[in-house]
C-alpha angles and dihedrals in degrees: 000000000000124000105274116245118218083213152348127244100270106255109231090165134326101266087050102041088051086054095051101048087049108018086128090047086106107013101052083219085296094185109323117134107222130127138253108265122220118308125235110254109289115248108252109243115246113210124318095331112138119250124220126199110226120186117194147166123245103247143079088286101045111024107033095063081055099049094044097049089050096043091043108043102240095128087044089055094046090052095246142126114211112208091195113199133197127243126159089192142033110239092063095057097057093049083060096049084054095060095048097246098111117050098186130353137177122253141182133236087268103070096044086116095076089064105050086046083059095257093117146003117241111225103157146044111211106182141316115263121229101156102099119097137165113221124185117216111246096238095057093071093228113145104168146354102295095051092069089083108131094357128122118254127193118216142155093234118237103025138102085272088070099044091058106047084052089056092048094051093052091046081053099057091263147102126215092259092066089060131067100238110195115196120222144164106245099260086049091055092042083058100043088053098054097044090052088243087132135052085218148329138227102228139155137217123317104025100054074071098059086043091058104045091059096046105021131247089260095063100055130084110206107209098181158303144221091281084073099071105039145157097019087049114054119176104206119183107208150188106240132185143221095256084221095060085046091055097042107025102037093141085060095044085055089049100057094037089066091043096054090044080063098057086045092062096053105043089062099053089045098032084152089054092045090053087052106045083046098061096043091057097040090034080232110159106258082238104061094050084050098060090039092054089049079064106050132059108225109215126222122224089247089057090039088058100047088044090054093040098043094048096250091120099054090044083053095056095039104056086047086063088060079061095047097047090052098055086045100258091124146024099214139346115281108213104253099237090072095068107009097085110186102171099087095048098053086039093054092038102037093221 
């Protein structure tokens, strides 16, 4: 049985419904402002079994981690009750995490930035990103990077999107301010794009596809994605914790983490289940996660711990500051040890 929902995402169409149940599949809620919506019905606590607050995001990164661990047992082995929560961006999870009502939550590359500002704890490395893409309309002439100069570009601020259109205008020759950003929500982007009201527009799976239903694949010009700018520029999506519950709760940190390792395991090696499973419990149409899934590398627990022994993962996190700092996010890089804590990880998976 899966884990009851107090409601689904309203359905306004089916473009929009699809943005708003994973509009931080990409983005990670890179910087967007919108609320949680509503949480699936809490597990009861049975007996004296400890309850974590989980927040996630309704998509192959976020939920399916969730659904997995409950179905399966894996939270029940490792003598824990999830409360998993709902969220579609960053910010308001760590809010919530600064209240004290969110212990530990999923985000996407997009809202790294919170971390490294001390408003979580990173434990975890869920998958690379590869989904966001810049395309060019046809009709606007542009061919590559450099011809974006002066022209209008439609793109949800603060997210991967974003990083990547930047890196793609200083690999051009140019810098933000020589082109006209528009900021929009993902839906509003969708839109501008297919009416020709942008130039271009910095987007992500899947919704590049819905793009290109409407317009037609012939009548895009990708101009590039994260893969072209790897491997100096990695795009991880993570688990990160209230730096208080860490402090205070590490046993139950641990706990989780091994339970998650478990679902990780076995995501990989059912990936068609996991779709499956996915889209029972978001209501998220099987093909979407489909396509989502086709952009993301899922890593295994033996990759997360080398990257975080042999130093890949600080470098990841990093270099995404330089990003970060560039789009205004942050001041200045944070070294990543301060708020890239592996311990628990290695400790909870024996690697």
């Amino acid at each position: 049985m899966f884990l009851k929902r107090k409601s689904s995402i309203p359905v306004l169409s089916a473009v929009l419904s699809l943005t708003l149940l994973l509009a931080a599949c990409s983005s990670g809620g890179g910087g967007g402002s919108a609320s949680p919506a509503q949480a699936p019905e809490p597990n009861k606590p049975s007996g004296k079994t400890p309850t974590i607050n989980v927040a996630y995001m309704p998509d192959m990164n976020g939920a399916t981690p969730i659904v997995i661990g409950e179905e399966k047992g894996f939270f029940k082995e490792a003598g824990i009750n999830v409360n998993a929560v709902k969220f579609l961006s960053g910010p308001p999870e760590f809010q919530a995490m600064a209240s004290g009502d969110i212990d530990i939550a999923y985000i996407g590359p997009g809202a790294t930035f919170l971390a490294a500002q001390g408003k979580g704890h990173i434990i975890d490395i869920v998958s690379l990103g590869k989904s966001d893409m810049v395309f060019a309309t046809k009709k606007s002439g542009i061919k590559e990077w450099k011809d974006l100069k002066g022209k209008t570009v439609g793109v949800p601020k603060g997210t991967s999107g974003e990083m990547v259109l930047n890196l793609g205008l200083e690999k051009g020759g140019l810098k933000p301010s020589d082109v006209n950003i528009v900021n929009m929500d993902v839906a509003g982007a969708v839109s501008a794009y297919v009416a020709s009201k942008v130039d271009a527009v910095a987007i992500w799976s899947p919704y590049t596809l819905e793009i290109e239903k409407q317009v037609g694949k012939e009548n895009m010009v990708k101009l590039g994605d994260n893969s072209d700018f790897f491997p100096e520029y990695i795009f991880p999506a993570s688990w990160v914790v209230n730096p208080k519950f860490l402090q205070e709760k590490p046993e139950l940190v641990e706990s989780f983490l091994k339970a998650i390792a478990k679902t990780t395991d076995y995501k990989i090696k059912n990936k068609d289940e996991a779709v499956k499973m996915t889209a029972a419990y978001t209501q998220v149409p099987e093909e979407s996660l489909k396509m989502q899934l086709d952009a993301l590398e899922w890593l295994d627990n033996k990759r997360v711990a080398d990257a975080f022994k042999d130093g890949s993962a600080k470098k990841w996190y990093e270099n995404l500051e330089k990003l970060f700092v560039q789009n205004g996010n942050l001041k200045e890089i944070t070294p990543a040890e301060k708020f890239l804590m592996t311990a628990p990880f290695i400790k909870a998976t024996g690697q």
